[in-house]
C-alpha positions in Angstrom: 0.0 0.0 0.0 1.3 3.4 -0.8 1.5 6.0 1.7 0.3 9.6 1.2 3.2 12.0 0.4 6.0 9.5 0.3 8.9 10.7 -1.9 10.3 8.7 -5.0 8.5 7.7 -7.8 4.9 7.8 -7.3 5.6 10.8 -4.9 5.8 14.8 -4.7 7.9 15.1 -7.5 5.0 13.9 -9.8 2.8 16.2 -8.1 4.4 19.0 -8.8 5.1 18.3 -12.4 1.1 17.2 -13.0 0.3 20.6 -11.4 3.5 22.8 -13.7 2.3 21.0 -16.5 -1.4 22.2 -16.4 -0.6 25.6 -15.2 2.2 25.7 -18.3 -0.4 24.8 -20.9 -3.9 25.3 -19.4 -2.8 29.3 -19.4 -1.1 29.2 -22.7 -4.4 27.6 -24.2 -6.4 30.2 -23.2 -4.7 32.8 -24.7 -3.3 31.4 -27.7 -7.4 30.9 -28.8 -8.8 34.2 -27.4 -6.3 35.8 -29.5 -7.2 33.5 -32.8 -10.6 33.9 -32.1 -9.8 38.0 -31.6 -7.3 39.0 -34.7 -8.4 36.6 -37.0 -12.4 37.4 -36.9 -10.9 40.7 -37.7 -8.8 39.7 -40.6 -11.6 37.5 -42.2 -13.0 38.1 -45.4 -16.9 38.0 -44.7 -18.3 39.5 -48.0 -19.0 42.7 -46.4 -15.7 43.8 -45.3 -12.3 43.0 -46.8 -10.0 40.9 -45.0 -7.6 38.9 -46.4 -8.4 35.4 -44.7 -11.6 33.3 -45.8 -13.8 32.5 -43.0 -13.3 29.1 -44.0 -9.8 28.9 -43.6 -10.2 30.6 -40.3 -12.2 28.1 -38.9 -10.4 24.9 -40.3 -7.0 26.5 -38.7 -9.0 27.1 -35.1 -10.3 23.3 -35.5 -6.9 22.4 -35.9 -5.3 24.2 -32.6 -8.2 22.9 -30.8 -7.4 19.2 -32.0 -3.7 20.0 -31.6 -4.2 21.3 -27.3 -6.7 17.9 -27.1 -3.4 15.6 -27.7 -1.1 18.0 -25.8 -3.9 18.1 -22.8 -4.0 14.1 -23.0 -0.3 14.5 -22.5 -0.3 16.1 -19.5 -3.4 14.0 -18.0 -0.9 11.3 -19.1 1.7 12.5 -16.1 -1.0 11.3 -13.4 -1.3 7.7 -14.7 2.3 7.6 -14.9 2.5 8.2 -11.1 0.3 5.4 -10.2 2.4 3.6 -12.8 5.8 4.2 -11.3 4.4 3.7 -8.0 2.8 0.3 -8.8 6.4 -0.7 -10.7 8.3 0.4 -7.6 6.5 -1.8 -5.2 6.2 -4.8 -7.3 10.1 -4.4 -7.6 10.3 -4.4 -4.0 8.5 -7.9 -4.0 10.6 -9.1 -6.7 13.7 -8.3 -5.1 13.1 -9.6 -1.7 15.1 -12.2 -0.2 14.5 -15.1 1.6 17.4 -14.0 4.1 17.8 -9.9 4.8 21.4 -10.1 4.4 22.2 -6.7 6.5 20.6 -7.8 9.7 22.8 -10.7 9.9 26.0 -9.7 11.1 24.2 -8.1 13.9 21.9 -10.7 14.9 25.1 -12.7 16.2 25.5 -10.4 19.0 22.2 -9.8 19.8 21.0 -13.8 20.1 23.9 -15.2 21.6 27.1 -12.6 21.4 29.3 -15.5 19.5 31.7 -15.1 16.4 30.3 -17.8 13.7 32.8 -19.0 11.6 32.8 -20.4 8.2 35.6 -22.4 6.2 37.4 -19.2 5.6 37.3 -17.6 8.8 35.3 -15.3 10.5 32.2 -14.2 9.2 33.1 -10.0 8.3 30.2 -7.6 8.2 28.5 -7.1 4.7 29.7 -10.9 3.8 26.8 -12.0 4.7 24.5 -14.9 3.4 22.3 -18.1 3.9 25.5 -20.1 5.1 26.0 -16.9 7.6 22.0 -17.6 8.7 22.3 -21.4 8.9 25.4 -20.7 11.2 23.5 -18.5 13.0 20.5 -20.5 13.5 22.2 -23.7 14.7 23.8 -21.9 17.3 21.0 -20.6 19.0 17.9 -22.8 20.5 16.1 -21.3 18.0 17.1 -23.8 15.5 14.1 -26.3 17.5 11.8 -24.0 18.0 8.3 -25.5 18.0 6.5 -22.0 17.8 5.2 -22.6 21.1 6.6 -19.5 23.0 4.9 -15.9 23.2 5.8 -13.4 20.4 6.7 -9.5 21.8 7.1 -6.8 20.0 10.4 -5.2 22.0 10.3 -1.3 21.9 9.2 -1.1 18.4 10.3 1.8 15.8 9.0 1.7 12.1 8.8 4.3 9.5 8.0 3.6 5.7 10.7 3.4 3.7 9.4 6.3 1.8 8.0 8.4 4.5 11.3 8.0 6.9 10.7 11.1 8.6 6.7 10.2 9.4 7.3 7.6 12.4 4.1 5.5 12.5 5.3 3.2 15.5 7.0 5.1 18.3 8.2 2.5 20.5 5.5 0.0 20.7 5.8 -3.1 23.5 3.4 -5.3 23.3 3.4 -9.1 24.2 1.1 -11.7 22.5 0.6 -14.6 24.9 1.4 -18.0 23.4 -2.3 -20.0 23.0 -4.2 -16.9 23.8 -5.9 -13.9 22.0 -4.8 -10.6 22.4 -6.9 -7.6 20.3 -5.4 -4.3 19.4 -7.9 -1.6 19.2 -7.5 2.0 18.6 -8.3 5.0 16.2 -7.3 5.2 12.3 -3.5 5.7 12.1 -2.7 4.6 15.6 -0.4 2.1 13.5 -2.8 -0.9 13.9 -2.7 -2.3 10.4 1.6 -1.1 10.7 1.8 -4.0 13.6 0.3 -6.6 11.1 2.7 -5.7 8.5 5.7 -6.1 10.8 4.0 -9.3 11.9 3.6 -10.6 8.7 7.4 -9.5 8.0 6.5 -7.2 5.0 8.8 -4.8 6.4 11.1 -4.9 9.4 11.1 -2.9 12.0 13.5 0.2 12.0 14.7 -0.1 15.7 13.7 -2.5 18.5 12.5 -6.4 17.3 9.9 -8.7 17.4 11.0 -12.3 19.0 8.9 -15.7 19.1 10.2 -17.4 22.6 12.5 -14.9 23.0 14.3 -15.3 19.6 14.5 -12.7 16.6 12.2 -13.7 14.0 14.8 -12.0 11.6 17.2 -14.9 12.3 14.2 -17.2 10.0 14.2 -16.9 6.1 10.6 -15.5 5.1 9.4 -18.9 3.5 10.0 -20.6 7.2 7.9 -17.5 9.0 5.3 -17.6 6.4 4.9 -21.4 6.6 4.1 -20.5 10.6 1.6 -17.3 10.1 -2.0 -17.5 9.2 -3.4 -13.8 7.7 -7.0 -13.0 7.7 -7.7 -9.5 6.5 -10.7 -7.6 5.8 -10.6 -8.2 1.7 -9.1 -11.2 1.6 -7.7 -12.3 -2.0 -9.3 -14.9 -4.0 -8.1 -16.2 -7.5 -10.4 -16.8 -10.3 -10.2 -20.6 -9.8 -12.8 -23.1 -8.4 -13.8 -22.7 -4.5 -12.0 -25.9 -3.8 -8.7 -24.4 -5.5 -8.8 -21.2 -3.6 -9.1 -23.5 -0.1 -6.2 -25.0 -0.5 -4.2 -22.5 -1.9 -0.3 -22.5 -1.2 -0.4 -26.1 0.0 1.2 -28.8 -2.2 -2.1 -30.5 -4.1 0.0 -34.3 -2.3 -0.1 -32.7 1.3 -4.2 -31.9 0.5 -7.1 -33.9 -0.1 -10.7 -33.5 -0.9 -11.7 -34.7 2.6 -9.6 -31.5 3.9 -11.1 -29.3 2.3 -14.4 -30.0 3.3 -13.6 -30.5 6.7 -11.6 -27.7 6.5 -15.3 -25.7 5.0 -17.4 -26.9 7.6 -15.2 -25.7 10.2 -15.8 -21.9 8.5 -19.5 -22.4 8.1 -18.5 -22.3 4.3 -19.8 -25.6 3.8 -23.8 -25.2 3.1 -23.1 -22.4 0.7 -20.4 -24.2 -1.2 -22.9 -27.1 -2.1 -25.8 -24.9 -3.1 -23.4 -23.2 -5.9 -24.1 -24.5 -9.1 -20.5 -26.9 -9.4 -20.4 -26.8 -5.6 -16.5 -27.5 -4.3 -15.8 -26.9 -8.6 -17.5 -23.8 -8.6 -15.3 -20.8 -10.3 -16.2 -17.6 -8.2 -14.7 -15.1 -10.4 -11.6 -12.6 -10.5 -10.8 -11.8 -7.0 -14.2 -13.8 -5.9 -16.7 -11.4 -7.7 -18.9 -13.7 -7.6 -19.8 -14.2 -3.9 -21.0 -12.2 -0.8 -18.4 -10.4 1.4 -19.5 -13.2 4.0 -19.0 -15.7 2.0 -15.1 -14.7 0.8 -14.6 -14.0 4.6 -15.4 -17.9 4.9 -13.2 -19.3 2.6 -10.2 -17.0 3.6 -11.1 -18.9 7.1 -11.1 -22.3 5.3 -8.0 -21.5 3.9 -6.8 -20.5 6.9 -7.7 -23.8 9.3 -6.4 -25.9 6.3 -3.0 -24.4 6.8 -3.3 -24.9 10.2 -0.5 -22.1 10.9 -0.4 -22.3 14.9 0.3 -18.0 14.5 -3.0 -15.9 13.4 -3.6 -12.8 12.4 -7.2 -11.0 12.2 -7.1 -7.6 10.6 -10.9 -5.9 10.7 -12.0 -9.6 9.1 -15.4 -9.0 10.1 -15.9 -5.0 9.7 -17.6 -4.8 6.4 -20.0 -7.7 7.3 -23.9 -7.3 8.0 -25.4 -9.0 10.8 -26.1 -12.1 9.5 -22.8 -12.5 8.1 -20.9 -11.6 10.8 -22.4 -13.9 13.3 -21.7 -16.9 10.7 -17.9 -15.5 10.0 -17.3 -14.5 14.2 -18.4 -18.5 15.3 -15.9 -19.4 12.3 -13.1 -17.1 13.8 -13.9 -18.6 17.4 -13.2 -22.4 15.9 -10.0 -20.8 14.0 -8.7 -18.8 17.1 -8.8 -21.8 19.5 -5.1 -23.0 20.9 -3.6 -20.5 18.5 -1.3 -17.5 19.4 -4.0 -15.0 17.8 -3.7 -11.4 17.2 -6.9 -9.9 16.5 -7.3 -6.0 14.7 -10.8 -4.5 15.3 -13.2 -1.6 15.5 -16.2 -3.6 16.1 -15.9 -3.8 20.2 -18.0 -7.2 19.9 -14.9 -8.4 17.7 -12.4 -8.0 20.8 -14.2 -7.7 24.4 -13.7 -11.6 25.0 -10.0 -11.5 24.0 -7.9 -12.7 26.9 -6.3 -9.1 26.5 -7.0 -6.1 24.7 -3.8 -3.5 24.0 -5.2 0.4 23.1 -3.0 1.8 20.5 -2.6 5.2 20.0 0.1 7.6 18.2 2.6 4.4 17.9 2.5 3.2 21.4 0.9 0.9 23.6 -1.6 3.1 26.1 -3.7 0.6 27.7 -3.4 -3.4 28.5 -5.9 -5.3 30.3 -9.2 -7.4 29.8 -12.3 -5.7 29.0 -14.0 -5.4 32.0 -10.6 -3.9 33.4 -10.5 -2.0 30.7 -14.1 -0.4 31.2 -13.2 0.3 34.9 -10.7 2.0 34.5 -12.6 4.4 32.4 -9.5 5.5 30.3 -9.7 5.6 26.4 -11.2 2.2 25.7 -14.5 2.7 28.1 -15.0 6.0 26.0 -14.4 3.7 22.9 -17.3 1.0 24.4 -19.6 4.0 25.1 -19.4 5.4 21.4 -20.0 2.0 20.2 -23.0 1.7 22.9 -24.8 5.0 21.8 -24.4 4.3 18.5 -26.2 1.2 18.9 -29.1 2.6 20.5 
């Protein structure tokens, strides 16, 4: 996602050239045709008086300017495209270029896991040499190298700012610790940095200062295939492919690992089931580029499907049930419960009904962690959160 006023391509400096370039020929336009329009009415032979030009003419060579400032206009309407362009190519390069192994954090990672020199073949390992041989080193030198996901993650004095925004700092120092097993919600206004904790979760980006362990080991010391293999996301528009239902289930999982029987027990699991056999090819069904053909409750319930079926023991919920109606919500929440159960779950809401039986609730706000407690705590304490529940209350009424 791009942020607003990031620098680079995609940023100001196409702003300002859009807005030059419209100023530079919208003015020019102008004036160019009031003056044709002006001297050569005047110049025109009408029959009456004697100019020199034929009305005729006249009016061809005004069609013409007018045709020539539509292609120089589209030109300049061009320079807005090309900034969502250049911004689209500059984050798909990012993706392209991303690396299993973040080669700079290596070197450092030694000292902070376990404060040991790893050595290779030909010596010790120097900083900026760094690579997979580096990480293996690294990982079989620390316990993490067994690690059976089983310990609580914390975010450690967190810091993050967008590559492209690096004077904007969205997380200011965040500590938060997700209990292994157990669901903890973060709650909070727009731009506390909510969705910014997912992304770090998720290892999209890492964070600028501090870290985020997983029983008190750096996640940074595992290549992003192992983390991803471990971390179930369930967002609020979650992506389907224009395949069959069935496909779209099981998606990312090797087609020997899955089998028919998992996927439907996998779909009954996300109340997905009764709706997949009423579609016309049931579990066979196509539903369409980016499932266009189904309700918002429905996608909700195969991203769940899909998510059970991976059985990822770390979960992520961001806003999954925020653009639901009642109905569906209800249907996608009892899903969530099944999905949630023995899992280390992080859950992202608005919806106070999403969050008030989490086994703890973290109030973000300006990049930091203001509140902790459970919801009844929470409420007595009559901080930000009970102002939050009696919003939600009135609204309601």
């Amino acid at each position: 996602m791009m942020e607003e006023g990031q620098e680079g391509w995609g940023g100001r400096m196409e702003e300002r050239i859009l807005v030059l370039g419209v100023v530079w020929y919208e003015a020019p336009k102008s004036a160019i045709q009031s003056e044709l329009t002006e001297v050569g009415g005047g110049r025109c032979y009408t029959g009456r008086a004697q100019g020199k030009l034929p009305v005729g003419t006249m009016v061809s060579f005004i069609g013409y300017t007018f045709t020539l400032t539509f292609a120089v206009q589209g030109a300049v309407n061009t320079l807005g495209d090309l900034r969502g362009m250049f911004a689209s190519i500059e984050r798909i390069n990012s993706i392209l270029s991303a690396k299993d192994i973040d080669d700079s954090l290596a070197y450092g990672l030694a000292k902070e896991l376990d404060g040991k020199e790893l050595e290779d073949s030909n010596g010790v390992y120097e900083n900026g040499s760094v690579n997979k041989h580096f990480m293996a080193a690294l990982k079989s030198s620390s316990s993490c190298s067994n690690l059976a996901w089983s310990g609580d993650i914390h975010l450690k004095e967190v810091h993050f700012s967008y590559p492209l925004r690096a004077d904007v700092e969205i997380l200011n120092g965040l500590d938060l610790k997700i209990e292994c097993g157990k669901v903890t919600a973060l709650v909070g206004p727009s731009g506390a940095g909510k969705s910014t904790v997912v992304q770090l979760l998720a290892r999209y980006y890492e964070p600028t200062q501090g870290c985020i362990t997983v029983a008190g080991e750096d996640i940074r010391v595992f290549d992003k295939r192992e983390w991803s293999r471990v971390v179930s996301l369930v967002n609020q528009d979650p992506v389907l492919f224009s395949a069959s239902v069935g496909e779209n289930i099981a998606y990312g999982l090797p087609d020997d690992v899955v089998s028919k029987d998992d996927i439907i027990k996998a779909a009954k699991a996300a109340n997905a089931h009764e709706f997949i056999v009423s579609l016309p090819q049931g579990y066979d069904t196509l539903v369409g580029e980016r499932g266009s053909l189904l309700s918002g409750g429905q996608r909700q319930r195969i991203a769940i499907a899909r998510a059970l079926l991976k059985n990822a023991p770390i979960l992520i919920l961001d806003e999954a049930t925020s653009a639901l109606d009642a109905t569906s919500e209800r249907l996608v929440q009892e899903a969530l419960n099944h999905l949630m159960k023995g899992r280390t779950s992080l859950v992202i809401a608005h919806r106070l009904s999403t969050v008030q039986n989490a086994h703890r609730i973290a109030v973000c706000s300006e990049g930091k962690i203001t509140e902790l407690g459970t919801h009844s705590e929470l409420v007595a304490k009559g901080g930000s959160y009970a102002s939050l529940v009696g919003t939600q209350r009135l609204a309601f009424e």
